[in-house]
Biopython code that builds the backbone (N, CA, C, O; Angstrom):
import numpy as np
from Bio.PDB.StructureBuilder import StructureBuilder

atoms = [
    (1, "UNK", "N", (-19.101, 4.249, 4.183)),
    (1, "UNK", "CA", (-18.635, 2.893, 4.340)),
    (1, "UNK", "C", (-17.117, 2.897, 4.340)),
    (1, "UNK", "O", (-16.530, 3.871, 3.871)),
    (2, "UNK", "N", (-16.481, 1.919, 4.813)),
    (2, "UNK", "CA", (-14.966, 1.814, 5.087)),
    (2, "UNK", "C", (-14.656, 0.437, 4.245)),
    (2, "UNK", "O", (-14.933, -0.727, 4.535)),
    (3, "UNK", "N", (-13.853, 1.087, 2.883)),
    (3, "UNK", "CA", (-12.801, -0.093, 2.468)),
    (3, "UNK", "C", (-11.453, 0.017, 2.283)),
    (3, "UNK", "O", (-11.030, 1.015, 2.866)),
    (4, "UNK", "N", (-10.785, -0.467, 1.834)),
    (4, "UNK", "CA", (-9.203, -0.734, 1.932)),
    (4, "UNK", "C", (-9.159, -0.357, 0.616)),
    (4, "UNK", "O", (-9.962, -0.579, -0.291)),
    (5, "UNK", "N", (-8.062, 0.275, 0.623)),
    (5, "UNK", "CA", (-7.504, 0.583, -0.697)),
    (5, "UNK", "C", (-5.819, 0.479, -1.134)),
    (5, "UNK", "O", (-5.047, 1.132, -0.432)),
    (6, "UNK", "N", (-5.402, -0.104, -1.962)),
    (6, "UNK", "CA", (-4.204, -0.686, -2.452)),
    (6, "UNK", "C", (-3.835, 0.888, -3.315)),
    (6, "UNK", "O", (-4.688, 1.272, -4.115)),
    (7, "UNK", "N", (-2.794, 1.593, -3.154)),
    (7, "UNK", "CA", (-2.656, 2.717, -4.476)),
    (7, "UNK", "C", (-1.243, 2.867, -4.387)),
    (7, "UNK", "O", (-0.881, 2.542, -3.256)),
    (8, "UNK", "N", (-0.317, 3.216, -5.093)),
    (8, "UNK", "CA", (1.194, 3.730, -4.827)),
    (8, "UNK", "C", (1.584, 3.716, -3.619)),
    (8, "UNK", "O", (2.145, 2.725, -3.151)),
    (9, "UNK", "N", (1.390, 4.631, -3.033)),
    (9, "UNK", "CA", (1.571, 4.630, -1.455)),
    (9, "UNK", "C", (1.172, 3.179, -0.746)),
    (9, "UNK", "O", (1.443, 3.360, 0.441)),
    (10, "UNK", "N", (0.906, 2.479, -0.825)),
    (10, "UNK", "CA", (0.799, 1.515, 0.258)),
    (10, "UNK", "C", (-0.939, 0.888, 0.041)),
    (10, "UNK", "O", (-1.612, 0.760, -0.982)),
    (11, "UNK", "N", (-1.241, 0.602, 1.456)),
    (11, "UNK", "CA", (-2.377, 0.348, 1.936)),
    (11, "UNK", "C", (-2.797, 1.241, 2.699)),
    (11, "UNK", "O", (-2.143, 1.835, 3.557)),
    (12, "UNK", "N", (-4.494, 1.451, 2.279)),
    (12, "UNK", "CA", (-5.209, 2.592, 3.349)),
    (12, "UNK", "C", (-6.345, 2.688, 3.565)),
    (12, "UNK", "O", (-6.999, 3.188, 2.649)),
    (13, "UNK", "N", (-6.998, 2.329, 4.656)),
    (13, "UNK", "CA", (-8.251, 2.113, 5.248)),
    (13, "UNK", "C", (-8.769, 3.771, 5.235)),
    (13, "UNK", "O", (-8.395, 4.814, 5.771)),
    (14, "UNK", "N", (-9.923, 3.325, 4.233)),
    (14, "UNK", "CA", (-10.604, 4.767, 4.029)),
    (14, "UNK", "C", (-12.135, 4.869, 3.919)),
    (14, "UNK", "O", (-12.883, 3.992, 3.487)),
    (15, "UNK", "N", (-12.531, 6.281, 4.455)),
    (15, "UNK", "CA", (-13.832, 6.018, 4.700)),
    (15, "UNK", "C", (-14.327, 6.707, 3.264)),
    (15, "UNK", "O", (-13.601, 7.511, 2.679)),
    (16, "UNK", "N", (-15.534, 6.343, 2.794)),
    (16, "UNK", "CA", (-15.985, 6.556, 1.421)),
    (16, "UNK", "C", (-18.032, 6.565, 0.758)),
    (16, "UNK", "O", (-18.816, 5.647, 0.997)),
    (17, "UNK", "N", (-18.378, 7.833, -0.030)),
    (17, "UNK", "CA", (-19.405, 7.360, 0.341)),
    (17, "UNK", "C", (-19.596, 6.401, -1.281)),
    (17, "UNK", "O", (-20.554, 5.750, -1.697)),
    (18, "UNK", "N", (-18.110, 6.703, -1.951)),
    (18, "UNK", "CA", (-18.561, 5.934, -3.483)),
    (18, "UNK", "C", (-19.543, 4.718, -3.237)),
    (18, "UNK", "O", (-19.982, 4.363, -2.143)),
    (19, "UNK", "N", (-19.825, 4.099, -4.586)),
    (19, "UNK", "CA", (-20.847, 2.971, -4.201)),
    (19, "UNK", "C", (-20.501, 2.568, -5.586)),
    (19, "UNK", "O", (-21.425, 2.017, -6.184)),
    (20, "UNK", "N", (-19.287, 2.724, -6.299)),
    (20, "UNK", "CA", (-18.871, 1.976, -7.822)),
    (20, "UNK", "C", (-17.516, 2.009, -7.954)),
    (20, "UNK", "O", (-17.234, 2.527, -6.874)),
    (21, "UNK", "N", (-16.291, 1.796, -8.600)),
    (21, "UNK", "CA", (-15.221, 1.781, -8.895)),
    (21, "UNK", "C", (-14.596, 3.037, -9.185)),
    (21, "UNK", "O", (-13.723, 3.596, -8.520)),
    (22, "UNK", "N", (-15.357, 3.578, -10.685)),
    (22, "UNK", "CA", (-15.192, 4.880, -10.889)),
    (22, "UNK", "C", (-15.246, 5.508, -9.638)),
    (22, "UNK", "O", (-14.142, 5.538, -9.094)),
    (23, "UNK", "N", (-16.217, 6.055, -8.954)),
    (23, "UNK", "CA", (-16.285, 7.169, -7.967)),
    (23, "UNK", "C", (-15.328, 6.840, -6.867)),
    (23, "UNK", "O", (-15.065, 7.604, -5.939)),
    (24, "UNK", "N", (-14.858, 5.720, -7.028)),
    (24, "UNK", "CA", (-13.667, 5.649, -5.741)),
    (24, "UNK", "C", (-12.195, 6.072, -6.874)),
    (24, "UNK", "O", (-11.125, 6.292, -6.306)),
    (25, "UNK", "N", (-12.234, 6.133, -7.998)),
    (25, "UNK", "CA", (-11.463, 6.792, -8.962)),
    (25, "UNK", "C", (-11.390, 8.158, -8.860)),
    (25, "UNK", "O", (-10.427, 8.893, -8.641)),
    (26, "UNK", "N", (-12.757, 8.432, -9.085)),
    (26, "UNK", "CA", (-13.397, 10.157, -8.776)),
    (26, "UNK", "C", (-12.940, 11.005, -7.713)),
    (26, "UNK", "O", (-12.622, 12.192, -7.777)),
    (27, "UNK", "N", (-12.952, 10.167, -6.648)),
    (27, "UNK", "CA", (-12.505, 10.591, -5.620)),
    (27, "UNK", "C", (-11.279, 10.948, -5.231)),
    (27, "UNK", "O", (-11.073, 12.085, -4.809)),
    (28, "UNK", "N", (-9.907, 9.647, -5.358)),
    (28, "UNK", "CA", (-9.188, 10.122, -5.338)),
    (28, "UNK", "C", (-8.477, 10.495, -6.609)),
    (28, "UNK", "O", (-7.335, 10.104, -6.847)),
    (29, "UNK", "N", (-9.090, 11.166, -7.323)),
    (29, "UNK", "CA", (-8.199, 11.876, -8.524)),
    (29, "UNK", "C", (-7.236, 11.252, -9.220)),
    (29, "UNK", "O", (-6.089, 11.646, -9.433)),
    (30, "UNK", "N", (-7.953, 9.889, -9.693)),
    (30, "UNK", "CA", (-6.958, 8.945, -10.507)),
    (30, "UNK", "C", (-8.054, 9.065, -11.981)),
    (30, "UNK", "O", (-9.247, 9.203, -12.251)),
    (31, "UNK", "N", (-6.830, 8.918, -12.601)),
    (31, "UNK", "CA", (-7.348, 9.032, -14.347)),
    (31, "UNK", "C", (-7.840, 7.559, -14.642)),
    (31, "UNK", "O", (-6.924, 6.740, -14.718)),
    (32, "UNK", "N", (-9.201, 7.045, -14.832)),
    (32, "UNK", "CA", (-9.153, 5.448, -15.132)),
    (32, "UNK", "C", (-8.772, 5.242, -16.159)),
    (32, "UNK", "O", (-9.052, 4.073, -16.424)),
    (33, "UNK", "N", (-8.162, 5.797, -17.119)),
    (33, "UNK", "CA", (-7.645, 5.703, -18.235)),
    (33, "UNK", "C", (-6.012, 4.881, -18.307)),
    (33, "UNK", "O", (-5.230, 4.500, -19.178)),
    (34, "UNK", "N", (-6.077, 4.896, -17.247)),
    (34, "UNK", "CA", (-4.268, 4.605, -16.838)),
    (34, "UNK", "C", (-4.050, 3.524, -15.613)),
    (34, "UNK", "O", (-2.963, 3.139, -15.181)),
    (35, "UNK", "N", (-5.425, 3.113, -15.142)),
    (35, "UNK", "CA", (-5.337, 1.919, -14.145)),
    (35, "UNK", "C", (-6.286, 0.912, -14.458)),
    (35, "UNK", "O", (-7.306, 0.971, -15.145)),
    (36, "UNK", "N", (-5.634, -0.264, -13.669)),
    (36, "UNK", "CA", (-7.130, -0.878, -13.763)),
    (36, "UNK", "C", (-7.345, -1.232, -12.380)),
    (36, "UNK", "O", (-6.634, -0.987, -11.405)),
    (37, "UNK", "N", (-8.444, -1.849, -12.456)),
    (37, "UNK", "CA", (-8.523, -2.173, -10.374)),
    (37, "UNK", "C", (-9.080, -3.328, -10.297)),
    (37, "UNK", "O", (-9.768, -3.741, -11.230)),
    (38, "UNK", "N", (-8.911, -3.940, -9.343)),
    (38, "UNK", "CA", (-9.310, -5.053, -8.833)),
    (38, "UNK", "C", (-9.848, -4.705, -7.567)),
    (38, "UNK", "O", (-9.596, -3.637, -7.010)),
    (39, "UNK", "N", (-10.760, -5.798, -6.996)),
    (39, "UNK", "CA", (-11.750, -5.535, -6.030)),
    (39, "UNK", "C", (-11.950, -6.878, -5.539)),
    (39, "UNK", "O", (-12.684, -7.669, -6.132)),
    (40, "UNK", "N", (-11.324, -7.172, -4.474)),
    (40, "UNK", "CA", (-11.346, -8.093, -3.744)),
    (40, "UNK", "C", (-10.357, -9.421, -4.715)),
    (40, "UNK", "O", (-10.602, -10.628, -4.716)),
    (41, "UNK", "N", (-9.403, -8.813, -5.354)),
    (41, "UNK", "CA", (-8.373, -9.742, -5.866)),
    (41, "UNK", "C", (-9.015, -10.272, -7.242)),
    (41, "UNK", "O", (-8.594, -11.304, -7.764)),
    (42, "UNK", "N", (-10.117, -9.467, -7.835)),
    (42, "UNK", "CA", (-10.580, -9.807, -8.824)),
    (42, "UNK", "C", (-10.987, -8.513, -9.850)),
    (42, "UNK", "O", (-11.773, -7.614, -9.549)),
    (43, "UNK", "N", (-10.301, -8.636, -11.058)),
    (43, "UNK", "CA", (-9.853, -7.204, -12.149)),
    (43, "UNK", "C", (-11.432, -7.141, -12.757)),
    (43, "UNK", "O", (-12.041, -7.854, -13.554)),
    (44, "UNK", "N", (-11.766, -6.009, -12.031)),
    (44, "UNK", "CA", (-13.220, -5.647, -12.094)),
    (44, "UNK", "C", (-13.210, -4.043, -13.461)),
    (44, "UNK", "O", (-12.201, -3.442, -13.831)),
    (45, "UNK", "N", (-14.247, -3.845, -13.775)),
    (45, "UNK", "CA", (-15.132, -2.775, -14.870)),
    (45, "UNK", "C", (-15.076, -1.965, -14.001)),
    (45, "UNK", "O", (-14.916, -2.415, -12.867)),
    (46, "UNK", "N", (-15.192, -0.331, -14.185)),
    (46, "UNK", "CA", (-15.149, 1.024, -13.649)),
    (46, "UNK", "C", (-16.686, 1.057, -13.026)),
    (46, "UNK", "O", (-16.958, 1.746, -12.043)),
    (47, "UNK", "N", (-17.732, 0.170, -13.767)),
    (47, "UNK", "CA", (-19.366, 0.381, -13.100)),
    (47, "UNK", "C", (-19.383, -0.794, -12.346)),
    (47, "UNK", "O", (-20.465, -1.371, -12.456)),
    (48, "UNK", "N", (-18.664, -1.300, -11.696)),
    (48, "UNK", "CA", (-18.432, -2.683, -10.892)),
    (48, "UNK", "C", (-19.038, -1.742, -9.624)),
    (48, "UNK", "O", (-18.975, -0.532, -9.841)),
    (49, "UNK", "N", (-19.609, -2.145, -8.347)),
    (49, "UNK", "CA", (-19.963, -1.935, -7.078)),
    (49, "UNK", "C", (-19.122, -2.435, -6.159)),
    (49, "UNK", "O", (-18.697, -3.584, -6.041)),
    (50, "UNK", "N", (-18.869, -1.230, -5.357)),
    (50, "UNK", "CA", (-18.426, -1.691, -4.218)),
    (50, "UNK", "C", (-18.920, -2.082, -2.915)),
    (50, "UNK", "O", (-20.072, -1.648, -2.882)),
    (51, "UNK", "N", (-18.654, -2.696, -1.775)),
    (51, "UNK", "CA", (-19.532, -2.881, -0.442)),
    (51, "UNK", "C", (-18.282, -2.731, 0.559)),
    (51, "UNK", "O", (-17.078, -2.764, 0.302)),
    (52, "UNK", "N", (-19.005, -2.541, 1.878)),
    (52, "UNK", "CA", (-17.938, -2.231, 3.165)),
    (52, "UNK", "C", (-17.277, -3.625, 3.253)),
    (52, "UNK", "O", (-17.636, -4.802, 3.283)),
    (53, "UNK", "N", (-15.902, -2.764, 3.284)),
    (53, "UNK", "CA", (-15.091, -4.009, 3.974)),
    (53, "UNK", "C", (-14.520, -4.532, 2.521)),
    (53, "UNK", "O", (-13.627, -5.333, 2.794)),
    (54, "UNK", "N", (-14.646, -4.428, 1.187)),
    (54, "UNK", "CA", (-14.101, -4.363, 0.042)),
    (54, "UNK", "C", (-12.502, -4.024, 0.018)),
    (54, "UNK", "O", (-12.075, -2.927, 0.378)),
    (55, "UNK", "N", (-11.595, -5.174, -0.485)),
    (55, "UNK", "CA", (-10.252, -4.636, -0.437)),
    (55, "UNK", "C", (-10.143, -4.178, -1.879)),
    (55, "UNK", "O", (-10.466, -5.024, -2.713)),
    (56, "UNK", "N", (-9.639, -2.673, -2.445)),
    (56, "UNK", "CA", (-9.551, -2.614, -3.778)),
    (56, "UNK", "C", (-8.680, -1.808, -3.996)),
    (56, "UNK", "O", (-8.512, -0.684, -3.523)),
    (57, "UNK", "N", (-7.738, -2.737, -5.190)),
    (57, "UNK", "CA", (-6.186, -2.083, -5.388)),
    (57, "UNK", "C", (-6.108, -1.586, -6.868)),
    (57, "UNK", "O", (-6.179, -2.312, -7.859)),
    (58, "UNK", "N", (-5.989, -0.566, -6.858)),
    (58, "UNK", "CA", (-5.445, 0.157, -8.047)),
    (58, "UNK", "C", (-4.253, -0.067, -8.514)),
    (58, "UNK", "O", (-3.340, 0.431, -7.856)),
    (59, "UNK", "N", (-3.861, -0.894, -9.814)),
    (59, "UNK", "CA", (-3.168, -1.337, -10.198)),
    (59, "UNK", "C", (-2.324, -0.314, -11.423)),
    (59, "UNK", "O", (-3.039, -0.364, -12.424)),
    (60, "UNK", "N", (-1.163, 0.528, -11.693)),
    (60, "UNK", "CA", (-1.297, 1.420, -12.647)),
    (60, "UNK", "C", (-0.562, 1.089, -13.893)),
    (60, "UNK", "O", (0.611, 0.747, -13.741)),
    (61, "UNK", "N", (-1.131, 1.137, -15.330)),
    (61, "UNK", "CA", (-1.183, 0.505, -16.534)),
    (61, "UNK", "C", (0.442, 0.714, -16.710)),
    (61, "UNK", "O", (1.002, 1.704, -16.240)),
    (62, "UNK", "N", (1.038, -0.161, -17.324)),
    (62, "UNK", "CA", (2.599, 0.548, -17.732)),
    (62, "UNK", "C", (2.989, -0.410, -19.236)),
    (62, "UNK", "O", (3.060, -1.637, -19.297)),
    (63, "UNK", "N", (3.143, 0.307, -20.058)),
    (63, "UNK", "CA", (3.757, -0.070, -21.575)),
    (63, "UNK", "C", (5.156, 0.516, -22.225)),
    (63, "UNK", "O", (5.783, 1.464, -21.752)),
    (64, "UNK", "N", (5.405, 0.009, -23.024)),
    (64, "UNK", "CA", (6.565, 0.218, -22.842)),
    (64, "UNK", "C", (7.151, -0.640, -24.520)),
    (64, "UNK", "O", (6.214, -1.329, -24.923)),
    (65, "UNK", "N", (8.096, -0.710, -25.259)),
    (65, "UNK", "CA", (8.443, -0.822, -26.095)),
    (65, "UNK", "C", (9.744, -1.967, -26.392)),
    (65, "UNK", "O", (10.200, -2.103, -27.528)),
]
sb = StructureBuilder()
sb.init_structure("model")
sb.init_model(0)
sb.init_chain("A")
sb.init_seg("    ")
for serial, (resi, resn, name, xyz) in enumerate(atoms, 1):
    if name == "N":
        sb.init_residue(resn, " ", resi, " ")
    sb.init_atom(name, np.array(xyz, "f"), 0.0, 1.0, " ", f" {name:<3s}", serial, name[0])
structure = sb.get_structure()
């Protein structure tokens, strides 16, 4: 399936066979420990589902003192 993905770099239409949040984590070798994501403009859970045509942006955690 083909969704959009928001990450550092930009925007990027990618093909994928994940079918959850995590495994589109899994995939591209992001720690979920350190992002959170949203999925279709809404801050979704790591066992959240994805579907084609899903825009989902990895947002990355930042703290600070």
């Amino acid at each position: 399936m083909k969704v959009k993905v928001a990450w550092q770099e930009g925007a990027k239409e990618m093909e994928t066979s994940a079918s959850t949040v995590a495994e589109i984590l899994r995939e591209l070798k992001i720690n979920p420990e350190i992002v959170l994501v949203s999925v279709n403009n809404e801050i979704v859970p790591e066992n959240s589902e994805i579907k084609e045509d899903d825009y989902v942006e990895i947002l990355k955690v930042v703290s600070g003192g």
